[in-house]
C-alpha positions as CSV (number, residue, x, y, z in Angstrom):
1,X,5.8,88.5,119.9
2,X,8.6,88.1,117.4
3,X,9.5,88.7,113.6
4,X,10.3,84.9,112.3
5,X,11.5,83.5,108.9
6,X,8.9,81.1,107.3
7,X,10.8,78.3,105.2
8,X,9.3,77.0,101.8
9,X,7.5,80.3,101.4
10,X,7.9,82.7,98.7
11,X,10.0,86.4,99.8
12,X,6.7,87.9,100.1
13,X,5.2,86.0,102.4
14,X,8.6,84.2,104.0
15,X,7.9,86.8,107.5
16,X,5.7,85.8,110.0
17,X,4.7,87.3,113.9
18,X,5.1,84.5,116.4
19,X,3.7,84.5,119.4
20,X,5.5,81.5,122.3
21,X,2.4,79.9,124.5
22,X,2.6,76.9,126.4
23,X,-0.4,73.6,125.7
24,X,-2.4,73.8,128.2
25,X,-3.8,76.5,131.3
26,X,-1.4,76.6,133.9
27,X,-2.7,76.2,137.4
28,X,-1.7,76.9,141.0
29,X,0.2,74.2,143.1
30,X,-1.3,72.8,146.1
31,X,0.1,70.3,148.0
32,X,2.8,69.7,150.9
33,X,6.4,70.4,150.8
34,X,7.6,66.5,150.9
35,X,5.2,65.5,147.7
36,X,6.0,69.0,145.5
37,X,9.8,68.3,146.1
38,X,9.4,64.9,144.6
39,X,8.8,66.6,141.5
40,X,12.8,68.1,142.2
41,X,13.8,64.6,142.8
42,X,16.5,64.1,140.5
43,X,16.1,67.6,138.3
44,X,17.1,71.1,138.8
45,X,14.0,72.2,138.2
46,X,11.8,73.9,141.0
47,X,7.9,73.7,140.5
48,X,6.1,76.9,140.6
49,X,3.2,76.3,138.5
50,X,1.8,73.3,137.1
51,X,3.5,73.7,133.8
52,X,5.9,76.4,134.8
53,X,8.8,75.3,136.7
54,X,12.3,77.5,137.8
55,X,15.5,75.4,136.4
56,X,18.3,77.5,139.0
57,X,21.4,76.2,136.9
58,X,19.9,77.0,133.6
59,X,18.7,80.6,135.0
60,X,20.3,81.3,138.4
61,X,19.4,83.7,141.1
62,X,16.8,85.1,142.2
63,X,14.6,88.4,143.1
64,X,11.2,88.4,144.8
65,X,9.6,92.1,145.2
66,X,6.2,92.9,147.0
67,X,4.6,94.9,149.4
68,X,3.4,93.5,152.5
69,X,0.7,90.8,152.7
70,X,1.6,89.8,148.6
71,X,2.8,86.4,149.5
72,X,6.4,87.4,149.0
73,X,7.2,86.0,152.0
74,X,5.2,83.0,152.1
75,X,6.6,82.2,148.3
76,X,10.2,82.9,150.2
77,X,9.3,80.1,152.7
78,X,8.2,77.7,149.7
79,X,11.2,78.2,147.9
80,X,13.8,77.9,151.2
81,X,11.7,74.4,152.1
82,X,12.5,73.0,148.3
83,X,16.3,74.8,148.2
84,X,17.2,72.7,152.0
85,X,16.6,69.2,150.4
86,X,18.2,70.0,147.3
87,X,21.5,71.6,148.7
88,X,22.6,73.7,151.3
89,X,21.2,76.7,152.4
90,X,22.2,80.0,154.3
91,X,18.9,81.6,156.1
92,X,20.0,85.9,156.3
93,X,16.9,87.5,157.9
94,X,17.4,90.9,159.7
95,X,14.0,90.7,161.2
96,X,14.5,87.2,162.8
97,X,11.0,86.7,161.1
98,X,9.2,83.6,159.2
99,X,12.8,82.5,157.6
100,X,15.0,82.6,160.3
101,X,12.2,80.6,162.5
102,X,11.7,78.5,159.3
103,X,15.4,78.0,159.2
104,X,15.5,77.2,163.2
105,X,12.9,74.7,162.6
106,X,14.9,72.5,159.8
107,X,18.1,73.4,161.6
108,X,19.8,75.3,158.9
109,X,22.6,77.9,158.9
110,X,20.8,81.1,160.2
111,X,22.4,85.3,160.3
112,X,20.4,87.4,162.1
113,X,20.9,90.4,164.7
114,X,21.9,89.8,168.1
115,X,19.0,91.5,169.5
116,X,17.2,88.7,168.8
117,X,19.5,86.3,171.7
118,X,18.3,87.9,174.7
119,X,22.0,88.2,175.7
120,X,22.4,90.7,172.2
121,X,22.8,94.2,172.4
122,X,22.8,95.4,169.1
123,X,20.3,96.8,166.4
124,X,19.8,96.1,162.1
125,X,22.5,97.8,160.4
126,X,26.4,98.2,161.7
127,X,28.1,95.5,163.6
128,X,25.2,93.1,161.9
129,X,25.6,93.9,158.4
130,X,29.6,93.3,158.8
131,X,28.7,89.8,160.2
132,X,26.4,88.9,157.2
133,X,29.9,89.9,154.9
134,X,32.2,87.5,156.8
135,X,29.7,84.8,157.0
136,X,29.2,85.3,153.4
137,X,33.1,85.7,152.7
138,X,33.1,82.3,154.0
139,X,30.4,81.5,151.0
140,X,32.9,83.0,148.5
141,X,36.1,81.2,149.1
142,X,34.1,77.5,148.7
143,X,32.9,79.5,145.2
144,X,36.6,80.3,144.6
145,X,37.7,76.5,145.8
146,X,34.7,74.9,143.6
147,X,36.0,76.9,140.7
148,X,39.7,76.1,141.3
149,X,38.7,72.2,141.3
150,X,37.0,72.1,138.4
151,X,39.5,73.7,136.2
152,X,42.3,71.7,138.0
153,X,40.5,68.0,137.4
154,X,37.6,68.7,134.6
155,X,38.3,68.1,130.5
156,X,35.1,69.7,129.5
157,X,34.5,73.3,128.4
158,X,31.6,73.4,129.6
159,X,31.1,71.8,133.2
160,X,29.9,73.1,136.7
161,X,29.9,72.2,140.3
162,X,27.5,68.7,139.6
163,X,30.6,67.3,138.2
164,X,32.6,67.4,141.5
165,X,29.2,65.7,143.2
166,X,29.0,68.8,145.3
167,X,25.7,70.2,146.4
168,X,24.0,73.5,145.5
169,X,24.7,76.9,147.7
170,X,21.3,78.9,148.0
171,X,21.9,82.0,150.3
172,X,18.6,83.3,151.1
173,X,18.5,87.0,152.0
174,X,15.2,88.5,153.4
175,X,14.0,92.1,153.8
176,X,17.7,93.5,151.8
177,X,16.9,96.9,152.6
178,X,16.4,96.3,156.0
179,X,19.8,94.8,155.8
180,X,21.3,98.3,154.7
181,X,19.8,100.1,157.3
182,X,22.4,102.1,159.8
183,X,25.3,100.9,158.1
184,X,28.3,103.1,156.8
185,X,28.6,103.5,153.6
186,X,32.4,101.7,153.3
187,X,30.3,98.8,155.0
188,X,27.5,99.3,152.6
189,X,29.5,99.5,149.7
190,X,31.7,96.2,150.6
191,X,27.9,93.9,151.0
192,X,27.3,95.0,147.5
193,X,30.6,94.5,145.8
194,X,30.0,91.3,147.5
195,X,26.7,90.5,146.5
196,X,28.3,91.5,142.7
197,X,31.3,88.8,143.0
198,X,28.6,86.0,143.9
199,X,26.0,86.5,141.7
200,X,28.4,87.1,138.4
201,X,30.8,84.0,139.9
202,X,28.4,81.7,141.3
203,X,26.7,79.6,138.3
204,X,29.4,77.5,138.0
205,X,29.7,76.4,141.6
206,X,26.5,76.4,142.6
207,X,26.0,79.0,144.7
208,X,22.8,80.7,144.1
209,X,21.2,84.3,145.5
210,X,17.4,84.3,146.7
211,X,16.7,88.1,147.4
212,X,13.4,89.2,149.0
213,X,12.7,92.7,149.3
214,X,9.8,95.1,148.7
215,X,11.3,97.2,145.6
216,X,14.4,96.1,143.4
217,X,15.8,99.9,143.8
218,X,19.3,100.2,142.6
219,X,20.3,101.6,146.1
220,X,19.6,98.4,147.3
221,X,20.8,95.7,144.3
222,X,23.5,97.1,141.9
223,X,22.3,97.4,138.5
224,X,25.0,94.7,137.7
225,X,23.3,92.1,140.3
226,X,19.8,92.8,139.0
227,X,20.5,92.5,135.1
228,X,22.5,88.8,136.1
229,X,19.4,87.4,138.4
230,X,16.9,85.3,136.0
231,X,14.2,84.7,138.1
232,X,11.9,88.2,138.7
233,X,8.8,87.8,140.4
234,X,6.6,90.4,141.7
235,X,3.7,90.0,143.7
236,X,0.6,91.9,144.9
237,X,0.1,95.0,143.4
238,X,1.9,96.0,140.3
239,X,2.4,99.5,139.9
240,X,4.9,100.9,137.4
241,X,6.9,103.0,140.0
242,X,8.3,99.3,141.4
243,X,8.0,97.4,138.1
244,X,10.2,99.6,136.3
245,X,12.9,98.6,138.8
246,X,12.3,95.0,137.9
247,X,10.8,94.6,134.3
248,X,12.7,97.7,132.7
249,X,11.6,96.3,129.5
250,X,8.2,96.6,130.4
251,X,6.5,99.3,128.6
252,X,2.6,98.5,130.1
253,X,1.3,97.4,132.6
254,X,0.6,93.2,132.1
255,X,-2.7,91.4,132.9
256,X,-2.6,89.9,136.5
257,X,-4.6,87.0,137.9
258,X,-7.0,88.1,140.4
259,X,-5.8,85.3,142.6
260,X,-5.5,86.8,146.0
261,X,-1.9,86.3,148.1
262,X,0.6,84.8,145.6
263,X,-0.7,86.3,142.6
264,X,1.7,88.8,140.2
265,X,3.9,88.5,137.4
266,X,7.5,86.7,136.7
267,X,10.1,86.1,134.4
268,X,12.6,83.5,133.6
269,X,15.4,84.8,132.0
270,X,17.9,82.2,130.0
271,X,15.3,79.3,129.9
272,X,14.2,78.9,125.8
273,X,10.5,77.6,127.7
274,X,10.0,80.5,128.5
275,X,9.5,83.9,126.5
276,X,8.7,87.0,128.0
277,X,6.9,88.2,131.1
278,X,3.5,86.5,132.5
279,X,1.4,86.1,135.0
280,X,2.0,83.0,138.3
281,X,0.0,81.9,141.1
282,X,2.5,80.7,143.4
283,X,2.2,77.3,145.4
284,X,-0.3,77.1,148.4
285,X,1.4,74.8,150.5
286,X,-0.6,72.4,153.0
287,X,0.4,71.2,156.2
């Protein structure tokens, strides 16, 4: 809700409380991955609901939180199958879990422990963690090049990477604090300074962050990475110790639909169609 100026009104009644809503009741997606991407065809913006829809150069990044058997996973999955006809993608799953076999499947770019190879030896954390930073290092000097061609060919002020007819980064990251685990801290510490240089950097050459985790705890994302990411979504069951992490500038707890999997809150940060935080049903996707 928000104080607004009424014009042609007299000072004492020139204030009014406004309250943003959308025509219409908006409703979850079904369908398969091929026909909802048709909807991307052409656009930057992702469909989550029927009228509600994630534009990722307008509001870039994102966070999805839950605990297990929310969806976030599943929702993870959607989003990775849109991102990999739209641009290229970068599948970082610890686990070697529903992404990485996702990724496998569509022959995508995957990080993941070597324990996983039956010839690998080593655990989550350590050696593994230091692999995700050079692969991603890798990510950062194609930001840095994107950057460097832009300002060395462009006349606009305002441009990004679609004027050099590149496609869009999305680096995928699943389970981040699993990531962390049994690292040193130097390590640690490098993966998030990391993590910072993309996410503040990226917009304008089109590399975009898709983190997955169970709580948004600044151990895990610097406070810096979490206030720059503009789509939050939490599913399953919202409880103020892990929506505080998320929605800071929640104050009480918001209705939820009682939707099942998939159901919880989001918010879309930098996008005027959107005001606020609300409740989403994400997509059911059939095979």
């Amino acid at each position: 809700m928000q104080v607004i100026t009424l014009d042609d009104r007299q000072p004492n009644q020139a204030r009014g409380l406004f309250i943003p809503a959308r025509i219409g009741k908006p409703k979850r997606l079904q369908g398969t991955i091929t026909n909802l991407a048709k909807q991307t065809d052409d656009t930057t913006n992702i469909p989550i609901m029927d009228i509600l829809s994630w534009n990722y150069v307008r509001s870039p990044h994102a966070v999805i939180t839950g605990v297990s058997g929310s969806g976030k996973s599943y929702f993870l999955k959607y989003l990775f199958s849109i991102c990999s006809k739209i641009g290229d993608t970068v599948a970082i799953d610890p686990k070697g879990s529903d992404l990485a076999r996702l990724a496998k499947r569509k022959g995508k770019r995957i990080i993941m422990p070597e324990f996983l190879d039956s010839n690998g030896n080593n655990s989550i954390g350590g050696k593994f963690l230091q692999d995700v930073i050079n692969s991603l290092k890798e990510v950062e000097e194609t930001m840095y090049q994107r950057q460097s061609d832009l300002y060395q060919t462009t006349l606009r002020i305002s441009t990004d990477y679609r004027e050099l007819n590149v496609r869009p980064i999305f680096i995928f990251i699943d389970e981040l604090a699993a990531l962390l685990t049994g690292a040193s801290k130097k390590v640690k510490e490098d993966f998030q300074n990391l993590l910072v240089r993309l996410t503040v950097l990226g917009r304008e050459a089109g590399v975009y962050l898709i983190l997955s985790m169970q709580s948004a705890r600044a151990e895990y994302v610097p406070t810096i990475v979490r206030d720059s990411i503009s789509l939050r979504v939490q599913l399953g069951r919202i409880n103020s110790e892990n929506t505080k992490f998320l929605f800071p500038e929640l104050s009480e707890m918001p209705m939820v639909p009682l939707g099942g999997k998939g159901s919880g809150i989001i918010s879309i940060a930098g996008d005027e169609r959107y005001a606020g935080i609300e409740p989403v049903l994400t997509p059911t996707i059939v095979d």
